[in-house]
C-alpha positions as CSV (number, residue, x, y, z in Angstrom):
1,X,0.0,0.0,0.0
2,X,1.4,3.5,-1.0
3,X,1.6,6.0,1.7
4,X,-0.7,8.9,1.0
5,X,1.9,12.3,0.8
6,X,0.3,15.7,1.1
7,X,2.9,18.6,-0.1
8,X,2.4,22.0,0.8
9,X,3.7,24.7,-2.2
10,X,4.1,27.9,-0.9
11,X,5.0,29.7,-4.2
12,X,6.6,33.1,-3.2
13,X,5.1,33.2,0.4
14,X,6.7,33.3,3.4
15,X,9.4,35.0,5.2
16,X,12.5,32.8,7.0
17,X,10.1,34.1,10.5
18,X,6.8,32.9,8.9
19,X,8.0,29.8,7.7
20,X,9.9,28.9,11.2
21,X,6.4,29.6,12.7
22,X,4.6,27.9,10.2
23,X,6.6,24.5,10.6
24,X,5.9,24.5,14.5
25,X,2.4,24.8,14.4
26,X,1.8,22.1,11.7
27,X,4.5,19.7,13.7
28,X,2.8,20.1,16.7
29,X,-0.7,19.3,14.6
30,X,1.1,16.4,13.1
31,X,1.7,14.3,16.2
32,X,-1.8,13.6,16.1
33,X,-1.7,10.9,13.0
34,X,0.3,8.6,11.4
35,X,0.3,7.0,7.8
36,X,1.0,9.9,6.1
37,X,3.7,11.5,4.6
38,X,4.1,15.9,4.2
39,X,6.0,18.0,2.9
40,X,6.5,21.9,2.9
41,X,8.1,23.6,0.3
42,X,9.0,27.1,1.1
43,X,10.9,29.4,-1.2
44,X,14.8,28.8,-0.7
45,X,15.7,31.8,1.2
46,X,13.3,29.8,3.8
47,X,14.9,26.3,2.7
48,X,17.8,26.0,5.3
49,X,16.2,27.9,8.1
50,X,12.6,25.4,7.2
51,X,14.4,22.3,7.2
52,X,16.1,23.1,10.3
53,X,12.8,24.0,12.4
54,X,11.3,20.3,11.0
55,X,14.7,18.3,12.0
56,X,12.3,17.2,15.2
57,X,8.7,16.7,13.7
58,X,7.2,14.8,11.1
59,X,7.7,17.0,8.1
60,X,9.8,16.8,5.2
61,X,10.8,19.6,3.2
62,X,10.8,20.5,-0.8
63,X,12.8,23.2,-2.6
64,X,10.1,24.3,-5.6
65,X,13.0,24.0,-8.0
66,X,16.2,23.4,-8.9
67,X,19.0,23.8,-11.8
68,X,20.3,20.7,-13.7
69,X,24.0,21.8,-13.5
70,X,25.9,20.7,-11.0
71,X,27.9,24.0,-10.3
72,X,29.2,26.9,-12.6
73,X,28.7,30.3,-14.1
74,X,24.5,29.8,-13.8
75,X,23.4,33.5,-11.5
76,X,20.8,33.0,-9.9
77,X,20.6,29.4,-10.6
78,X,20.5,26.7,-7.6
79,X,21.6,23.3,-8.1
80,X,20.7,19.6,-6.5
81,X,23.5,19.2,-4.4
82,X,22.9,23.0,-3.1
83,X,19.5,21.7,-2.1
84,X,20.3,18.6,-0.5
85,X,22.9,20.4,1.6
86,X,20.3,22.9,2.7
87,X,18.3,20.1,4.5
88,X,15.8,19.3,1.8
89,X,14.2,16.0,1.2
90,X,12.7,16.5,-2.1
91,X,12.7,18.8,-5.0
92,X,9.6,19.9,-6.8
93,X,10.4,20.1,-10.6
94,X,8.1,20.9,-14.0
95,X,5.5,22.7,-12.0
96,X,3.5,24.7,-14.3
97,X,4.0,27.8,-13.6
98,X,8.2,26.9,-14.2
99,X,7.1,26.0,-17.6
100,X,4.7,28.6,-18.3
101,X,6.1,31.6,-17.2
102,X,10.1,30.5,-17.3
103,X,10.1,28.4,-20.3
104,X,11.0,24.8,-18.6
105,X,10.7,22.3,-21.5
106,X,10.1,18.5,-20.8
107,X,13.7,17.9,-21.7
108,X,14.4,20.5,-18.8
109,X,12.3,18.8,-16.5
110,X,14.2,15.6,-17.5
111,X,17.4,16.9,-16.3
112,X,16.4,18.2,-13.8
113,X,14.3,15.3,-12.2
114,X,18.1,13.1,-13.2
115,X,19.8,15.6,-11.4
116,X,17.7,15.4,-8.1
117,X,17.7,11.9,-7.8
118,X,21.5,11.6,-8.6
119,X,21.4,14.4,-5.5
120,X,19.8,11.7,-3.4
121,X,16.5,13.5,-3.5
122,X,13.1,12.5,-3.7
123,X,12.0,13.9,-7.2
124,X,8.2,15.2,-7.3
125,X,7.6,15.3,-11.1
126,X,4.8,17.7,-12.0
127,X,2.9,17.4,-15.3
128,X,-1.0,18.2,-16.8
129,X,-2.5,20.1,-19.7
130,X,-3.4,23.5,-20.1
131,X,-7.2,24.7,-20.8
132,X,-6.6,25.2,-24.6
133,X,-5.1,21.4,-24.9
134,X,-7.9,19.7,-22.6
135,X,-10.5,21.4,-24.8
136,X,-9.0,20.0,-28.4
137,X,-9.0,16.7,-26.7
138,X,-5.2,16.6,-26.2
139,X,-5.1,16.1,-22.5
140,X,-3.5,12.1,-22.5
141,X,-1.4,13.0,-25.4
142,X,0.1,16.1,-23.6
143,X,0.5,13.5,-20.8
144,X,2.3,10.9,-23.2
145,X,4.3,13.6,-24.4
146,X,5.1,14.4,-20.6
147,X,5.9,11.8,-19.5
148,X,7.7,10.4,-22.4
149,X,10.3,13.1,-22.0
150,X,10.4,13.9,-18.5
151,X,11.6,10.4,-17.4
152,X,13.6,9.4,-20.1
153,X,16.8,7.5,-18.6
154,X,14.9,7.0,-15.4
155,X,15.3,3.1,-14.1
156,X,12.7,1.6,-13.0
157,X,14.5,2.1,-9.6
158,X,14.0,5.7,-10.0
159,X,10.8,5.4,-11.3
160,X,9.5,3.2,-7.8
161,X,10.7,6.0,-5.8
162,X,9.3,8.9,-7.6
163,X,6.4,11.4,-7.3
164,X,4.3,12.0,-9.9
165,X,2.0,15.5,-9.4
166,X,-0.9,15.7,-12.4
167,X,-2.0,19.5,-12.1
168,X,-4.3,20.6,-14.6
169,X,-3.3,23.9,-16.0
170,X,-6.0,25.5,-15.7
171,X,-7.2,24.8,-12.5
172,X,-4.0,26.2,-10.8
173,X,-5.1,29.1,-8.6
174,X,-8.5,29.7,-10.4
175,X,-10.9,27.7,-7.9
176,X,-11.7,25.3,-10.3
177,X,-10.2,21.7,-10.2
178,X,-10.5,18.7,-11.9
179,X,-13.8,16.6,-11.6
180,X,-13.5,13.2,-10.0
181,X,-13.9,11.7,-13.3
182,X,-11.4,13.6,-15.1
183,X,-8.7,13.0,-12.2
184,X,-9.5,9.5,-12.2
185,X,-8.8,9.3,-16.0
186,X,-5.5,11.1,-15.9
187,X,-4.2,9.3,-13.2
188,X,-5.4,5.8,-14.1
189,X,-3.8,6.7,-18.1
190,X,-0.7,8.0,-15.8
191,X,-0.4,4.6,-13.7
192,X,-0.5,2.4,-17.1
193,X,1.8,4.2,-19.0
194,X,4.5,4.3,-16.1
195,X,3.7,0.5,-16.6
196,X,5.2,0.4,-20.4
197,X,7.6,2.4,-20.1
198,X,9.2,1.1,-17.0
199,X,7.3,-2.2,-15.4
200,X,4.3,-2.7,-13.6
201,X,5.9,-2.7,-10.1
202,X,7.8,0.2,-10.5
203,X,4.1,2.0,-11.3
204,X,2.2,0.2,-8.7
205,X,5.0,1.7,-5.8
206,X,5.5,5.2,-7.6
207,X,3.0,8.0,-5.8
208,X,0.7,9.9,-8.3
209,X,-0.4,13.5,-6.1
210,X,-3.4,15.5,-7.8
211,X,-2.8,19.0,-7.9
212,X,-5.0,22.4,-8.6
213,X,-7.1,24.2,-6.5
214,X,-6.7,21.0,-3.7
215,X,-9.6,22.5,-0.6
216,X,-10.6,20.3,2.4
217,X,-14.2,20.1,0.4
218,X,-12.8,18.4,-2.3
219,X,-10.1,15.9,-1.0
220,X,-12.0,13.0,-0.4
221,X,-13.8,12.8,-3.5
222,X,-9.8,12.5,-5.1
223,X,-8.4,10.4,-2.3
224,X,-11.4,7.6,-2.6
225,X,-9.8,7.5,-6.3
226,X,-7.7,4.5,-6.5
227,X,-4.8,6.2,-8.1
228,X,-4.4,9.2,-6.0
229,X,-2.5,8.5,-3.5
230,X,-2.3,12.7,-1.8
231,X,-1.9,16.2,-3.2
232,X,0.3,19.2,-4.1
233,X,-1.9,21.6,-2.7
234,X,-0.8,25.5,-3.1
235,X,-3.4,28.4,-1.8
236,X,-4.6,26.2,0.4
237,X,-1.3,24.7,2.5
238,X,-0.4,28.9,3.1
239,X,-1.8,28.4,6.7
240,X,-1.2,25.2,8.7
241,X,-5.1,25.0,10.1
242,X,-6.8,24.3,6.5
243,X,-3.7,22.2,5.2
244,X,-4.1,19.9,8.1
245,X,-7.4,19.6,7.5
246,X,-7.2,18.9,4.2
247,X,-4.7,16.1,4.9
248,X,-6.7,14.9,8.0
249,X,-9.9,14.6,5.9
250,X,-7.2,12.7,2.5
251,X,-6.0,10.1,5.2
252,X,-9.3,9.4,6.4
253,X,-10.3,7.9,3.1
254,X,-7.3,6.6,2.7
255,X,-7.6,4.0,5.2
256,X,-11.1,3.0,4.1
């Protein structure tokens, strides 16, 4: 049985102070259930200082991002092992608003999802299709196409360990997410193709989040899915009380 993972995405929120705060609030929530997995991913001014205040609790931490290179002339850039020495867990890489509005291509996501793991971090891979491609019909091609790319040279190893995150463009931010009908179709088309292209064990043990406007209203309906197995959730994790609801209210529907 996969363990259900909740990871929090704070996008360009949060002071070092408010993250530090942040962390010991939810930690203390925390020691109230088990079975679950959760991360935070605060921006990486917050990264060393974040990591630090969850050393004790339950939490694991994310950077949102990272650069393929291992070091060099990159300014501005931050690379795996930069990550990993900052105390993070994971790295978040292909979110959509990386590819929309800083031009990350799937072969970028590739490299970067090889560098992470080479890093000895736990990669969360983040694909889905944007409103114009979902309404031509293109949605599982864009996933193919995602997919395809994204993991090449991935073991199936790799692939057992990894996250997947389907977020549906357009329900990023916009209130609207994916019905339980059209998660359950990405997710079940994710699970089979992770199954030829690597092997059917390595997609029964990899972890496929749903992502996009993620509220405590909606969780259960996505958790009593069979192939979601948590959530990236972004608005909604920027205060500790409604993220732990929403992962209190996943888990119990989970274990059903």
């Amino acid at each position: 049985m996969r363990t259900p993972l909740f990871a929090a995405n704070w996008k360009m929120h949060k002071t070092v102070l408010e993250a530090v705060g942040y962390v010991r609030e939810l930690g203390v929530l925390l020691k109230t259930v088990e079975g679950v997995e959760v991360v935070v991913a605060p921006p990486f001014t917050a990264l060393a200082h974040t990591a630090e205040a969850a050393r004790n609790t339950e939490l694991e931490v994310a950077s949102q991002d990272l650069y393929f290179e291992a070091s060099g002339a990159f300014t501005g850039e931050v690379s795996a092992r930069m990550v990993r020495d900052a105390g993070a867990d994971y790295a978040i890489v292909g979110h959509s608003e990386r590819r929309r509005l800083f031009g990350d291509t799937d072969e970028w996501v590739n490299r970067k999802a090889r560098a992470a793991i080479g890093a000895g971090l736990g990669a969360i891979v983040c694909i889905g299709e944007t409103l114009a491609e979902r309404e031509a019909g293109q949605t599982l091609a864009v996933l193919d196409r995602q997919l395809r790319t994204g993991l090449t040279g991935l073991t199936s190893d790799d692939v057992a360990g990894l996250v997947i995150a389907y977020e549906p463009v357009w329900a990023i931010g916009t209130g609207r997410n994916a019905t339980a009908a059209e998660a359950d179709e990405a997710h079940r088309h994710i699970r089979a193709r992770l199954v030829d292209q690597f092997t059917a064990q390595a997609a029964l043990k990899c972890r496929l989040l749903y992502g996009g406007s993620v509220k405590p209203d909606n969780i259960a309906d996505l958790m009593a899915l069979d192939d979601v197995d948590g959530a990236l959730v972004g608005g909604a994790s920027l205060e500790p009380a409604p993220f732990f609801e929403i992962i209190t209210r996943g888990i119990d529907v989970a274990r059903v």
